[in-house]
Backbone as a chain_set.jsonl record, in Angstrom:
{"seq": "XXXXXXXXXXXXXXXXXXXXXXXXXXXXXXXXXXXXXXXXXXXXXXXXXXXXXXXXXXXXXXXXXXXXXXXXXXXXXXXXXXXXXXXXXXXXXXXXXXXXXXXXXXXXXXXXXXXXXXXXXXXXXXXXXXXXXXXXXXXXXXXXXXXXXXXXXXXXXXXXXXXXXXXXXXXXXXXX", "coords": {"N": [[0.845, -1.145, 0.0], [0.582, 1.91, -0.627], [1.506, 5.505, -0.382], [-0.367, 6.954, -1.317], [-2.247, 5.072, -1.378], [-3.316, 5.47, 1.286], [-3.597, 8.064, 2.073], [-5.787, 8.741, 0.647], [-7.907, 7.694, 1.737], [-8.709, 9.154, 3.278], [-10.026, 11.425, 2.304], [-13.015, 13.142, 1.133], [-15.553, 11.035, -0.301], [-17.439, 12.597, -1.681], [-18.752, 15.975, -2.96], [-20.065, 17.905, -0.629], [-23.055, 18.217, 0.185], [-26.253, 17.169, -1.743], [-26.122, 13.996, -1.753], [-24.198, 12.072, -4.128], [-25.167, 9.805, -6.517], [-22.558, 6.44, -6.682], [-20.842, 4.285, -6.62], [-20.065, 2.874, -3.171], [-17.141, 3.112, -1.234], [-15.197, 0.223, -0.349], [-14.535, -0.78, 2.846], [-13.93, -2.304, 4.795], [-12.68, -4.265, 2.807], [-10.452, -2.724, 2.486], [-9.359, -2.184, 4.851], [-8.657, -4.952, 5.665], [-7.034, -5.77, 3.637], [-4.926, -3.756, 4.148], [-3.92, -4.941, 6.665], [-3.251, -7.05, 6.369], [-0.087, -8.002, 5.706], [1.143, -7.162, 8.199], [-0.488, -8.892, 10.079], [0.033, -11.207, 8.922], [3.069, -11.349, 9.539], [2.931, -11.496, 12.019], [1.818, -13.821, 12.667], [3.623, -15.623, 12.459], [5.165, -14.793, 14.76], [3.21, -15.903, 16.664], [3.388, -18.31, 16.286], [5.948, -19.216, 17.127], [6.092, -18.257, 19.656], [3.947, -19.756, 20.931], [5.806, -22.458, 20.556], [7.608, -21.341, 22.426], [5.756, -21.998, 24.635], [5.094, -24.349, 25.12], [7.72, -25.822, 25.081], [8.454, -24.297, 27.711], [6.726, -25.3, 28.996], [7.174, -27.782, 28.702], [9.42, -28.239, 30.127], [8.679, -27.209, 32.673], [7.341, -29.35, 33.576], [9.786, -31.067, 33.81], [11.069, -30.258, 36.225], [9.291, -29.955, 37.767], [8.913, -33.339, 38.204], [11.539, -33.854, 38.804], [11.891, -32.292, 41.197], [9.868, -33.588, 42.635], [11.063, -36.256, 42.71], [13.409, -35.544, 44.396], [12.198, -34.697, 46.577], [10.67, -36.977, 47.445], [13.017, -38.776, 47.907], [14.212, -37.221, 50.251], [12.316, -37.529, 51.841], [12.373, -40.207, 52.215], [14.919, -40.55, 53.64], [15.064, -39.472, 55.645], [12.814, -40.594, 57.095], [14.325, -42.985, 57.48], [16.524, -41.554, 59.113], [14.587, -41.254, 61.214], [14.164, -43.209, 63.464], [17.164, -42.806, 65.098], [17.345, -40.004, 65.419], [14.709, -40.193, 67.173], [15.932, -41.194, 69.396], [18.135, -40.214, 70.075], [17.125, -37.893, 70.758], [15.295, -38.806, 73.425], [17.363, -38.772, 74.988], [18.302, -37.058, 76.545], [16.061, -36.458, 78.432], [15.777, -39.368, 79.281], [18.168, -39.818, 81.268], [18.092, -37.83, 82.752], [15.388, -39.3, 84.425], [17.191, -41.732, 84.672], [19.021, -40.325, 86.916], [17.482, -39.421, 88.509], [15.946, -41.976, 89.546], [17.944, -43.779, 90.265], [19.197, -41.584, 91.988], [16.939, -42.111, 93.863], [16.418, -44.722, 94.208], [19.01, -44.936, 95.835], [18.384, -43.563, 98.224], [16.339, -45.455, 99.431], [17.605, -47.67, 99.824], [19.317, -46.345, 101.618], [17.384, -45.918, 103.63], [16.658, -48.237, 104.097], [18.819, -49.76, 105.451], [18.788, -47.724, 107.483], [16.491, -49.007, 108.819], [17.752, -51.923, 108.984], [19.585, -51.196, 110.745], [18.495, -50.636, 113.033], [16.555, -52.361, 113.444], [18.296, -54.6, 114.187], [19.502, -53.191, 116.138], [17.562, -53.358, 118.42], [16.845, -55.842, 118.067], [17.778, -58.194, 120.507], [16.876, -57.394, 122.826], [14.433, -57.784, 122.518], [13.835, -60.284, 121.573], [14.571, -61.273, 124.242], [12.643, -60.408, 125.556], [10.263, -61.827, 124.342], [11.238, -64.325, 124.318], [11.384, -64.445, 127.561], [8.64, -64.026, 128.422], [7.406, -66.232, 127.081], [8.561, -68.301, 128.575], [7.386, -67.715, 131.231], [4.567, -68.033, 130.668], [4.611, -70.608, 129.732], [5.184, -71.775, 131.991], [3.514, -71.017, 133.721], [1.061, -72.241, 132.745], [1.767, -75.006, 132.599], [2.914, -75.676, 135.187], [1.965, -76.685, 137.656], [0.825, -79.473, 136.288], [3.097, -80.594, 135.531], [4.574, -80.748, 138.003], [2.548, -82.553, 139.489], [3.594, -84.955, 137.755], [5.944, -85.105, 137.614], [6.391, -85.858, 140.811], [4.794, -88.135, 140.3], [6.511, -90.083, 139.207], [8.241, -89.884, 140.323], [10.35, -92.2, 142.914], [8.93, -94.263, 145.081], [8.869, -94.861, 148.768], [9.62, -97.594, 149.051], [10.594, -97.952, 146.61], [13.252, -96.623, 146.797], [14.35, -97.506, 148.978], [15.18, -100.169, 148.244], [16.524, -99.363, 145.77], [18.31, -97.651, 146.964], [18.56, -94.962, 147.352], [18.441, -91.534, 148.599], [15.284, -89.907, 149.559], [14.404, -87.199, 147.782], [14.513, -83.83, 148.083], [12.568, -81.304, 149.317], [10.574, -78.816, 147.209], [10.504, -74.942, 146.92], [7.594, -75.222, 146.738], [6.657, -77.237, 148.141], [6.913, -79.393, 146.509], [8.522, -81.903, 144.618]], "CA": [[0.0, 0.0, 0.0], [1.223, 3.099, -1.192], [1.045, 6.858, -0.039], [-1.773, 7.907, -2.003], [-3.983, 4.829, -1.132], [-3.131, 5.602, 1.986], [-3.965, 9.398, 1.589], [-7.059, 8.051, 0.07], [-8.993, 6.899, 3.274], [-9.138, 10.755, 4.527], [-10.753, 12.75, 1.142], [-14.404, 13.076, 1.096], [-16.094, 10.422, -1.096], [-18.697, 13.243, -2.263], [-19.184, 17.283, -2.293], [-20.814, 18.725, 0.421], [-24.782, 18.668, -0.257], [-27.187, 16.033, -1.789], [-25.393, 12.953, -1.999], [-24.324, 11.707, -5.77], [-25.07, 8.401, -6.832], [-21.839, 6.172, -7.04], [-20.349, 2.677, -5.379], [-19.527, 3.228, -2.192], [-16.006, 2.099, -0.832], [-15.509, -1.12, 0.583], [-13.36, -0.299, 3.973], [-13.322, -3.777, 4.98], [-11.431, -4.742, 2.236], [-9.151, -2.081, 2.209], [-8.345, -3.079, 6.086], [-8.014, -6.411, 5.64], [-5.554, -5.525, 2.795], [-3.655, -3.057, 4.723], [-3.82, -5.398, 7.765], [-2.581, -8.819, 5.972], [1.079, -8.437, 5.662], [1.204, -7.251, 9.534], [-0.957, -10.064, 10.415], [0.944, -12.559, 8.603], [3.844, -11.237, 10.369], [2.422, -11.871, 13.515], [1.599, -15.448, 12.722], [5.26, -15.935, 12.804], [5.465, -14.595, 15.927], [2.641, -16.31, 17.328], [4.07, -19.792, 16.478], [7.354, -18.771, 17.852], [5.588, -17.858, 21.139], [3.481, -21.213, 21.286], [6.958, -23.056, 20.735], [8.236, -21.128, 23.539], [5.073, -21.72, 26.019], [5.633, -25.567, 25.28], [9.132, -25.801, 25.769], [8.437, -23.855, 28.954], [5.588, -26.363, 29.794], [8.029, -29.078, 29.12], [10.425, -27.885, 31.275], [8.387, -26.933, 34.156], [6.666, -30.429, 34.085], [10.922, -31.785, 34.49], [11.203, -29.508, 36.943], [8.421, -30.793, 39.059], [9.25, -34.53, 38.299], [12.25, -33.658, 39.523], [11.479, -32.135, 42.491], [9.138, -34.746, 43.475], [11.825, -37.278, 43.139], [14.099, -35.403, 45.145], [11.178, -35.042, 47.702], [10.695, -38.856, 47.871], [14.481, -39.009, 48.562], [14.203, -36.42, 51.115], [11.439, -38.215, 52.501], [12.979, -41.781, 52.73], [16.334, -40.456, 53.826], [14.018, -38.495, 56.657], [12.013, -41.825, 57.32], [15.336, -43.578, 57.798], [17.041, -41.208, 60.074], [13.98, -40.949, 62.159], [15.028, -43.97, 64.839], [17.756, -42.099, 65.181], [17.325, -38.711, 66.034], [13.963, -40.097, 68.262], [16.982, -42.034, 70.737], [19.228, -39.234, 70.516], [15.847, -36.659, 71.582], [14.909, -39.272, 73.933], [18.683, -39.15, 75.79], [18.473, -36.242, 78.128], [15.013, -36.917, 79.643], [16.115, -40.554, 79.639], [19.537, -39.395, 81.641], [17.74, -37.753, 83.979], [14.723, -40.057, 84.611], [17.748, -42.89, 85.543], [19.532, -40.615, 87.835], [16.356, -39.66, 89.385], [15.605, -43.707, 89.966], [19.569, -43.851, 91.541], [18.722, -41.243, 93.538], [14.99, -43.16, 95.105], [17.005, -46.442, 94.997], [19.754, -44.768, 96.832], [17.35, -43.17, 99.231], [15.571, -46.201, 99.619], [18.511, -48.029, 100.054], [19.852, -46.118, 103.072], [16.431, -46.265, 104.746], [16.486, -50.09, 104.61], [19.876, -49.747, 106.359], [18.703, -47.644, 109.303], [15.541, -49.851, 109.577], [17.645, -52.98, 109.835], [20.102, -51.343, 111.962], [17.781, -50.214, 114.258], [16.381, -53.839, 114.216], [19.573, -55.156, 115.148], [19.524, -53.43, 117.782], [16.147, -54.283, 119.33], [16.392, -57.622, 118.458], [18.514, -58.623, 121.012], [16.016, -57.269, 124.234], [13.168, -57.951, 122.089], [14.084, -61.946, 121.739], [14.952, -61.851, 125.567], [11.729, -60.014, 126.183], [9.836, -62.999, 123.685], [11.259, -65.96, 125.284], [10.82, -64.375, 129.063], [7.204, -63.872, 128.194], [6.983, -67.698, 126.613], [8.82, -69.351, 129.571], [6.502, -67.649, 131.676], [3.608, -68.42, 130.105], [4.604, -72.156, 129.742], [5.617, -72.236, 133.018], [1.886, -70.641, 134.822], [0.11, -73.217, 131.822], [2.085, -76.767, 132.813], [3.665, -76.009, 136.452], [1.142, -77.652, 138.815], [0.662, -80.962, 135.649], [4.331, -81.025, 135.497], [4.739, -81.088, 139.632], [1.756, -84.096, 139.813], [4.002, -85.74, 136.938], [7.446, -85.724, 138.356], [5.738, -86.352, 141.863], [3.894, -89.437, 140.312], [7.832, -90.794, 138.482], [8.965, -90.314, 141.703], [10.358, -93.018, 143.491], [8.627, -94.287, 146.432], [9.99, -95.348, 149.696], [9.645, -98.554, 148.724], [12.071, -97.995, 145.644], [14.083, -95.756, 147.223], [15.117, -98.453, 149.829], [15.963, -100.95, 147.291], [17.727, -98.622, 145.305], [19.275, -96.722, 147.965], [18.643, -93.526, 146.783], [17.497, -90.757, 149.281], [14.309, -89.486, 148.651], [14.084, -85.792, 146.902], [14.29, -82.182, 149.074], [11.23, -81.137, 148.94], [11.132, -77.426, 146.61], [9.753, -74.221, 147.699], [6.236, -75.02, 146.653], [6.4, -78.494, 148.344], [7.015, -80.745, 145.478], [9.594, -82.601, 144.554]], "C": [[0.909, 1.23, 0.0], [0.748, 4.539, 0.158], [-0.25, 7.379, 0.077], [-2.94, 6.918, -1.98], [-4.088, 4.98, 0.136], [-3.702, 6.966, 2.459], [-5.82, 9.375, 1.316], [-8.417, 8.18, 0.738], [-9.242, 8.807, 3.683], [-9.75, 11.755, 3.285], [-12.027, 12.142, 0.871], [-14.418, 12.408, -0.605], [-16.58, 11.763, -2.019], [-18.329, 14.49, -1.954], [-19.874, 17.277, -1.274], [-22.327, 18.891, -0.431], [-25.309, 17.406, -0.446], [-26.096, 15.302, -2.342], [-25.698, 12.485, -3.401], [-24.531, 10.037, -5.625], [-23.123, 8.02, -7.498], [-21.468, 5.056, -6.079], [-19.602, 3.143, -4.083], [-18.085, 1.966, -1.671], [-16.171, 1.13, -0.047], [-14.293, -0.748, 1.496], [-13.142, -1.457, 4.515], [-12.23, -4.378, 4.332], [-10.075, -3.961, 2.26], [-8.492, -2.198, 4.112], [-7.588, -3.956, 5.93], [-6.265, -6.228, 4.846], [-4.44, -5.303, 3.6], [-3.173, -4.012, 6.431], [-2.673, -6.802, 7.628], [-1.351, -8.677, 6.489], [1.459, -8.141, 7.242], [0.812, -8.361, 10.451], [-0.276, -11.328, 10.495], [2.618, -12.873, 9.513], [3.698, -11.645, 12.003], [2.129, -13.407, 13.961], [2.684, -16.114, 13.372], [5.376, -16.393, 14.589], [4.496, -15.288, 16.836], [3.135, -17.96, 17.863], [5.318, -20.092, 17.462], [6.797, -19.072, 19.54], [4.87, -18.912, 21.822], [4.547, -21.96, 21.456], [7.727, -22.637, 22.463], [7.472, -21.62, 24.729], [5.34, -23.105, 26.194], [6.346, -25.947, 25.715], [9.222, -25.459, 27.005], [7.357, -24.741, 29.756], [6.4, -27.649, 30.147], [9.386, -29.522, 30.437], [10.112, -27.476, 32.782], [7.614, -28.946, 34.566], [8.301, -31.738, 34.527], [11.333, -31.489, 35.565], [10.296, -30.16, 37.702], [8.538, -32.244, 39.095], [10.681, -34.856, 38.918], [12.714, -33.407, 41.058], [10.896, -32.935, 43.478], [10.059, -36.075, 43.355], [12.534, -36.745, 44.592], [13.398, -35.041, 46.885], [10.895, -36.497, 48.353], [11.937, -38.903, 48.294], [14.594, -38.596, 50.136], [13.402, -37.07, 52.432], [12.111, -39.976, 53.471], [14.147, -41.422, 53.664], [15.637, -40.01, 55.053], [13.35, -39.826, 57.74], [13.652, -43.039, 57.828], [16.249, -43.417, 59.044], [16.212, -41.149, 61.484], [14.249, -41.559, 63.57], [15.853, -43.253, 65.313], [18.102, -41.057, 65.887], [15.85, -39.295, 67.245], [15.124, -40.097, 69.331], [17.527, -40.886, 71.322], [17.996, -38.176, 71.23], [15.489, -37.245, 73.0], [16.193, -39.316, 75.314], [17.996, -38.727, 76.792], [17.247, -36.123, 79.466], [15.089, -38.192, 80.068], [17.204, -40.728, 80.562], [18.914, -39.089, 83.231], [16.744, -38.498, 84.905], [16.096, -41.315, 85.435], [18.122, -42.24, 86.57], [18.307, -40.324, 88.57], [15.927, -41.072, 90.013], [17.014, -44.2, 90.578], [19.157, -43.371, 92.275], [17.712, -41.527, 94.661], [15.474, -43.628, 95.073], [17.909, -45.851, 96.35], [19.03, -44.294, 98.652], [16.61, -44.063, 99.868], [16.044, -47.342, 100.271], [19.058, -47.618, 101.761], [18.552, -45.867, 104.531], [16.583, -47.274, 105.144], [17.306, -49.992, 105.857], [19.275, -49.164, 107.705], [17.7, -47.927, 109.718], [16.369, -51.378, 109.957], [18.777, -52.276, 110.876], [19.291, -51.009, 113.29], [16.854, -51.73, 114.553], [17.063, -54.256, 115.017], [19.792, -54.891, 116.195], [18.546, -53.466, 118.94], [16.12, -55.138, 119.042], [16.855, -58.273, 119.748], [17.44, -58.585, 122.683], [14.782, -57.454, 123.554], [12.912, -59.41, 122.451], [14.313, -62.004, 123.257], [13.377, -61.572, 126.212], [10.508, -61.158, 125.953], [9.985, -64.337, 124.939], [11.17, -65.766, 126.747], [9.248, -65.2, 129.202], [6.834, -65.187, 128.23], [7.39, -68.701, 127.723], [7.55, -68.863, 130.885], [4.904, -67.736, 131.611], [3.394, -69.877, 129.994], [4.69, -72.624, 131.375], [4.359, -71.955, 133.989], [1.361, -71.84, 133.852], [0.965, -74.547, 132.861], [2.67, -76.608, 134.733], [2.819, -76.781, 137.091], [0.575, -79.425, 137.619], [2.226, -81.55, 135.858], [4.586, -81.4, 136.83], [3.971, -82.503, 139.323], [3.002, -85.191, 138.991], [4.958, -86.085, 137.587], [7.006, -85.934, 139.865], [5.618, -88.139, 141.711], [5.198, -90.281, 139.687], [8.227, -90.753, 139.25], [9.289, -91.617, 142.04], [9.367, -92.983, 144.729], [9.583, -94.647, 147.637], [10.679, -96.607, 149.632], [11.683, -99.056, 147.492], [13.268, -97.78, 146.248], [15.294, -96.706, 148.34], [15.927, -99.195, 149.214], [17.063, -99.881, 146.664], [19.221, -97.885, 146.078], [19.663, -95.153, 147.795], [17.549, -92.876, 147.758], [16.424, -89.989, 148.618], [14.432, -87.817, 148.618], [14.019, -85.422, 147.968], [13.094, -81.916, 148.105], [11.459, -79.267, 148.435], [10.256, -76.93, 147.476], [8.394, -74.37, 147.667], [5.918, -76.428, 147.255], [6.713, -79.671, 147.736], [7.876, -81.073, 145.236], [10.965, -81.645, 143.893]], "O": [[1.914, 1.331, 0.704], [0.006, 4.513, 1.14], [-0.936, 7.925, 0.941], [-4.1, 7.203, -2.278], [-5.203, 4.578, 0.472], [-4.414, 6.834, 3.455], [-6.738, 9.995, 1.852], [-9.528, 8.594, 0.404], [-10.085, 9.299, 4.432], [-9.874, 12.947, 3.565], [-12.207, 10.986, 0.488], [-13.832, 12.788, -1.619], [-16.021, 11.897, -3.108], [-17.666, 14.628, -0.927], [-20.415, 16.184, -1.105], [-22.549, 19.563, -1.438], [-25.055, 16.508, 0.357], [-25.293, 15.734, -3.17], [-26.818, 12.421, -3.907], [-24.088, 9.288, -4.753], [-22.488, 8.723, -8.285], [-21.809, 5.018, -4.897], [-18.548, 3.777, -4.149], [-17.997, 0.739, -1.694], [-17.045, 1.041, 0.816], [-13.201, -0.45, 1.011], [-11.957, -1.685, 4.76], [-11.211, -4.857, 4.829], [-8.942, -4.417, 2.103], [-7.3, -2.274, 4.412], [-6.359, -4.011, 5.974], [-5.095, -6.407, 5.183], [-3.451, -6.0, 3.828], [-2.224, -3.674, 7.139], [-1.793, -7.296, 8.332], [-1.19, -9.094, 7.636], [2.213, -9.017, 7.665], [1.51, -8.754, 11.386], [-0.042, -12.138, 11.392], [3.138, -13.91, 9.924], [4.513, -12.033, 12.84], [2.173, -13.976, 15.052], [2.747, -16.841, 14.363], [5.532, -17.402, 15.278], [4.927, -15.324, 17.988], [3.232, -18.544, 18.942], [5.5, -20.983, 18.291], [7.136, -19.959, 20.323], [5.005, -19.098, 23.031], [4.576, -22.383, 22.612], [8.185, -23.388, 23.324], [8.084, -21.754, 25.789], [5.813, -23.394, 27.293], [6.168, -26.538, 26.781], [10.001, -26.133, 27.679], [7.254, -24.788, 30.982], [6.433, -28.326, 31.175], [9.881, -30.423, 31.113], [10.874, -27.411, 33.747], [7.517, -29.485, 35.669], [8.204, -32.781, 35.173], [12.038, -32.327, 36.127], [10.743, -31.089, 38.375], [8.223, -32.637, 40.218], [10.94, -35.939, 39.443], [13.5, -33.994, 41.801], [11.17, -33.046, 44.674], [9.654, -37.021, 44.03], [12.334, -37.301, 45.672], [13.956, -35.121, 47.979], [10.934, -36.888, 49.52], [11.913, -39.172, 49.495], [14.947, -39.349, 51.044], [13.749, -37.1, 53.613], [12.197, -40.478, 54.591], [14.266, -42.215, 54.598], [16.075, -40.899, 55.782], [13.477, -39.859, 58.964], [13.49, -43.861, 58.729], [16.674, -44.301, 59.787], [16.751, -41.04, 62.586], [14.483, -40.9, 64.583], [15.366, -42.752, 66.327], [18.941, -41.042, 66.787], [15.96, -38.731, 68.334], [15.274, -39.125, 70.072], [17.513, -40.532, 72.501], [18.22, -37.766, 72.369], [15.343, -36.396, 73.88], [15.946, -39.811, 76.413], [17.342, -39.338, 77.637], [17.318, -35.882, 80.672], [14.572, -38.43, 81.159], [17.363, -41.922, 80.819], [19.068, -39.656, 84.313], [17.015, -38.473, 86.106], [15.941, -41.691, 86.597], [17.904, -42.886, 87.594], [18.079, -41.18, 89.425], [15.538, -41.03, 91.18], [16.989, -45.089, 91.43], [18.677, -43.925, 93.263], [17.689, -41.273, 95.865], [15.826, -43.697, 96.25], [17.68, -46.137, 97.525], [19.257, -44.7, 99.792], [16.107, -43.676, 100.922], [15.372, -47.998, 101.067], [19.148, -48.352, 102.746], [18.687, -45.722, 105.746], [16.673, -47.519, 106.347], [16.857, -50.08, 107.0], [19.218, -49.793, 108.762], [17.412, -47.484, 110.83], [15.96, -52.046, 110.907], [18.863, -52.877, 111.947], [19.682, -51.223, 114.437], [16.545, -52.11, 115.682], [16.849, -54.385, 116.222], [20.142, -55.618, 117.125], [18.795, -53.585, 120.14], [15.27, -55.797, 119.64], [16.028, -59.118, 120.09], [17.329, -59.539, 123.455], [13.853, -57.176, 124.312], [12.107, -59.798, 123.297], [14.196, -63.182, 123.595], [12.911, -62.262, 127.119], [9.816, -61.502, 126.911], [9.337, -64.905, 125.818], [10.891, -66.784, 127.38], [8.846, -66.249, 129.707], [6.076, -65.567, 129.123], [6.774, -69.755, 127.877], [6.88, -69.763, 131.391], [4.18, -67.479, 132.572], [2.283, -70.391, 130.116], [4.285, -73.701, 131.811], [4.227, -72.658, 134.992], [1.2, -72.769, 134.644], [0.439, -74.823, 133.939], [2.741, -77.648, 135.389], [3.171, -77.953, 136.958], [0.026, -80.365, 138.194], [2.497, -82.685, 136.251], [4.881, -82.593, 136.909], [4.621, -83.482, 138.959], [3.316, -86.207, 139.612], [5.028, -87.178, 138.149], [7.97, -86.629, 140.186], [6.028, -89.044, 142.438], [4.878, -91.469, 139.643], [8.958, -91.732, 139.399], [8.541, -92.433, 141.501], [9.038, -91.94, 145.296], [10.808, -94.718, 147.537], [11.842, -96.832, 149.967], [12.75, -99.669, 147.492], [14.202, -98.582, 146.253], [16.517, -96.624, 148.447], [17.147, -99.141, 149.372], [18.208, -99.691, 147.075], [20.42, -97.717, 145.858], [20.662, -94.472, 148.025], [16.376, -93.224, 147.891], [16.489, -89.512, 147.485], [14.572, -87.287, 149.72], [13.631, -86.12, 148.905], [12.779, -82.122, 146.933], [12.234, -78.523, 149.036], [9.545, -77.481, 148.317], [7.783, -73.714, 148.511], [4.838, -76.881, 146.877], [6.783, -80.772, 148.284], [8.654, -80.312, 145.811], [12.073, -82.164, 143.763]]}, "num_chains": 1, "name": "protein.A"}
Protein backbone atom coordinates (compact mmCIF):
# COMPACT_ATOMS: atom_id res chain seq x y z
CA UNK A 1 0.00 0.00 0.00
CA UNK A 2 1.22 3.10 -1.19
CA UNK A 3 1.04 6.86 -0.04
CA UNK A 4 -1.77 7.91 -2.00
CA UNK A 5 -3.98 4.83 -1.13
CA UNK A 6 -3.13 5.60 1.99
CA UNK A 7 -3.97 9.40 1.59
CA UNK A 8 -7.06 8.05 0.07
CA UNK A 9 -8.99 6.90 3.27
CA UNK A 10 -9.14 10.75 4.53
CA UNK A 11 -10.75 12.75 1.14
CA UNK A 12 -14.40 13.08 1.10
CA UNK A 13 -16.09 10.42 -1.10
CA UNK A 14 -18.70 13.24 -2.26
CA UNK A 15 -19.18 17.28 -2.29
CA UNK A 16 -20.81 18.73 0.42
CA UNK A 17 -24.78 18.67 -0.26
CA UNK A 18 -27.19 16.03 -1.79
CA UNK A 19 -25.39 12.95 -2.00
CA UNK A 20 -24.32 11.71 -5.77
CA UNK A 21 -25.07 8.40 -6.83
CA UNK A 22 -21.84 6.17 -7.04
CA UNK A 23 -20.35 2.68 -5.38
CA UNK A 24 -19.53 3.23 -2.19
CA UNK A 25 -16.01 2.10 -0.83
CA UNK A 26 -15.51 -1.12 0.58
CA UNK A 27 -13.36 -0.30 3.97
CA UNK A 28 -13.32 -3.78 4.98
CA UNK A 29 -11.43 -4.74 2.24
CA UNK A 30 -9.15 -2.08 2.21
CA UNK A 31 -8.34 -3.08 6.09
CA UNK A 32 -8.01 -6.41 5.64
CA UNK A 33 -5.55 -5.52 2.80
CA UNK A 34 -3.65 -3.06 4.72
CA UNK A 35 -3.82 -5.40 7.76
CA UNK A 36 -2.58 -8.82 5.97
CA UNK A 37 1.08 -8.44 5.66
CA UNK A 38 1.20 -7.25 9.53
CA UNK A 39 -0.96 -10.06 10.42
CA UNK A 40 0.94 -12.56 8.60
CA UNK A 41 3.84 -11.24 10.37
CA UNK A 42 2.42 -11.87 13.51
CA UNK A 43 1.60 -15.45 12.72
CA UNK A 44 5.26 -15.93 12.80
CA UNK A 45 5.46 -14.60 15.93
CA UNK A 46 2.64 -16.31 17.33
CA UNK A 47 4.07 -19.79 16.48
CA UNK A 48 7.35 -18.77 17.85
CA UNK A 49 5.59 -17.86 21.14
CA UNK A 50 3.48 -21.21 21.29
CA UNK A 51 6.96 -23.06 20.74
CA UNK A 52 8.24 -21.13 23.54
CA UNK A 53 5.07 -21.72 26.02
CA UNK A 54 5.63 -25.57 25.28
CA UNK A 55 9.13 -25.80 25.77
CA UNK A 56 8.44 -23.86 28.95
CA UNK A 57 5.59 -26.36 29.79
CA UNK A 58 8.03 -29.08 29.12
CA UNK A 59 10.42 -27.88 31.27
CA UNK A 60 8.39 -26.93 34.16
CA UNK A 61 6.67 -30.43 34.08
CA UNK A 62 10.92 -31.78 34.49
CA UNK A 63 11.20 -29.51 36.94
CA UNK A 64 8.42 -30.79 39.06
CA UNK A 65 9.25 -34.53 38.30
CA UNK A 66 12.25 -33.66 39.52
CA UNK A 67 11.48 -32.14 42.49
CA UNK A 68 9.14 -34.75 43.47
CA UNK A 69 11.82 -37.28 43.14
CA UNK A 70 14.10 -35.40 45.14
CA UNK A 71 11.18 -35.04 47.70
CA UNK A 72 10.69 -38.86 47.87
CA UNK A 73 14.48 -39.01 48.56
CA UNK A 74 14.20 -36.42 51.12
CA UNK A 75 11.44 -38.21 52.50
CA UNK A 76 12.98 -41.78 52.73
CA UNK A 77 16.33 -40.46 53.83
CA UNK A 78 14.02 -38.49 56.66
CA UNK A 79 12.01 -41.83 57.32
CA UNK A 80 15.34 -43.58 57.80
CA UNK A 81 17.04 -41.21 60.07
CA UNK A 82 13.98 -40.95 62.16
CA UNK A 83 15.03 -43.97 64.84
CA UNK A 84 17.76 -42.10 65.18
CA UNK A 85 17.33 -38.71 66.03
CA UNK A 86 13.96 -40.10 68.26
CA UNK A 87 16.98 -42.03 70.74
CA UNK A 88 19.23 -39.23 70.52
CA UNK A 89 15.85 -36.66 71.58
CA UNK A 90 14.91 -39.27 73.93
CA UNK A 91 18.68 -39.15 75.79
CA UNK A 92 18.47 -36.24 78.13
CA UNK A 93 15.01 -36.92 79.64
CA UNK A 94 16.11 -40.55 79.64
CA UNK A 95 19.54 -39.39 81.64
CA UNK A 96 17.74 -37.75 83.98
CA UNK A 97 14.72 -40.06 84.61
CA UNK A 98 17.75 -42.89 85.54
CA UNK A 99 19.53 -40.61 87.83
CA UNK A 100 16.36 -39.66 89.39
CA UNK A 101 15.61 -43.71 89.97
CA UNK A 102 19.57 -43.85 91.54
CA UNK A 103 18.72 -41.24 93.54
CA UNK A 104 14.99 -43.16 95.11
CA UNK A 105 17.00 -46.44 95.00
CA UNK A 106 19.75 -44.77 96.83
CA UNK A 107 17.35 -43.17 99.23
CA UNK A 108 15.57 -46.20 99.62
CA UNK A 109 18.51 -48.03 100.05
CA UNK A 110 19.85 -46.12 103.07
CA UNK A 111 16.43 -46.27 104.75
CA UNK A 112 16.49 -50.09 104.61
CA UNK A 113 19.88 -49.75 106.36
CA UNK A 114 18.70 -47.64 109.30
CA UNK A 115 15.54 -49.85 109.58
CA UNK A 116 17.65 -52.98 109.83
CA UNK A 117 20.10 -51.34 111.96
CA UNK A 118 17.78 -50.21 114.26
CA UNK A 119 16.38 -53.84 114.22
CA UNK A 120 19.57 -55.16 115.15
CA UNK A 121 19.52 -53.43 117.78
CA UNK A 122 16.15 -54.28 119.33
CA UNK A 123 16.39 -57.62 118.46
CA UNK A 124 18.51 -58.62 121.01
CA UNK A 125 16.02 -57.27 124.23
CA UNK A 126 13.17 -57.95 122.09
CA UNK A 127 14.08 -61.95 121.74
CA UNK A 128 14.95 -61.85 125.57
CA UNK A 129 11.73 -60.01 126.18
CA UNK A 130 9.84 -63.00 123.68
CA UNK A 131 11.26 -65.96 125.28
CA UNK A 132 10.82 -64.38 129.06
CA UNK A 133 7.20 -63.87 128.19
CA UNK A 134 6.98 -67.70 126.61
CA UNK A 135 8.82 -69.35 129.57
CA UNK A 136 6.50 -67.65 131.68
CA UNK A 137 3.61 -68.42 130.10
CA UNK A 138 4.60 -72.16 129.74
CA UNK A 139 5.62 -72.24 133.02
CA UNK A 140 1.89 -70.64 134.82
CA UNK A 141 0.11 -73.22 131.82
CA UNK A 142 2.09 -76.77 132.81
CA UNK A 143 3.67 -76.01 136.45
CA UNK A 144 1.14 -77.65 138.82
CA UNK A 145 0.66 -80.96 135.65
CA UNK A 146 4.33 -81.02 135.50
CA UNK A 147 4.74 -81.09 139.63
CA UNK A 148 1.76 -84.10 139.81
CA UNK A 149 4.00 -85.74 136.94
CA UNK A 150 7.45 -85.72 138.36
CA UNK A 151 5.74 -86.35 141.86
CA UNK A 152 3.89 -89.44 140.31
CA UNK A 153 7.83 -90.79 138.48
CA UNK A 154 8.96 -90.31 141.70
CA UNK A 155 10.36 -93.02 143.49
CA UNK A 156 8.63 -94.29 146.43
CA UNK A 157 9.99 -95.35 149.70
CA UNK A 158 9.65 -98.55 148.72
CA UNK A 159 12.07 -98.00 145.64
CA UNK A 160 14.08 -95.76 147.22
CA UNK A 161 15.12 -98.45 149.83
CA UNK A 162 15.96 -100.95 147.29
CA UNK A 163 17.73 -98.62 145.30
CA UNK A 164 19.27 -96.72 147.97
CA UNK A 165 18.64 -93.53 146.78
CA UNK A 166 17.50 -90.76 149.28
CA UNK A 167 14.31 -89.49 148.65
CA UNK A 168 14.08 -85.79 146.90
CA UNK A 169 14.29 -82.18 149.07
CA UNK A 170 11.23 -81.14 148.94
CA UNK A 171 11.13 -77.43 146.61
CA UNK A 172 9.75 -74.22 147.70
CA UNK A 173 6.24 -75.02 146.65
CA UNK A 174 6.40 -78.49 148.34
CA UNK A 175 7.02 -80.74 145.48
CA UNK A 176 9.59 -82.60 144.55
Amino acid sequence: MGLRDFLERFRPVAAPGASAVGVPADRRAERAAELEPALASLTDVQREADSIRAAAAERADAVRRAAAREAARIVAAARERAPEVRRQAAQPPLRTARHEAEALRAAGNRTAAAVRAQAAARMPDLVRQAVAEALRAAEDATAPAVREQAWARAPGPVERAVAGTPRPAAGPDGGP
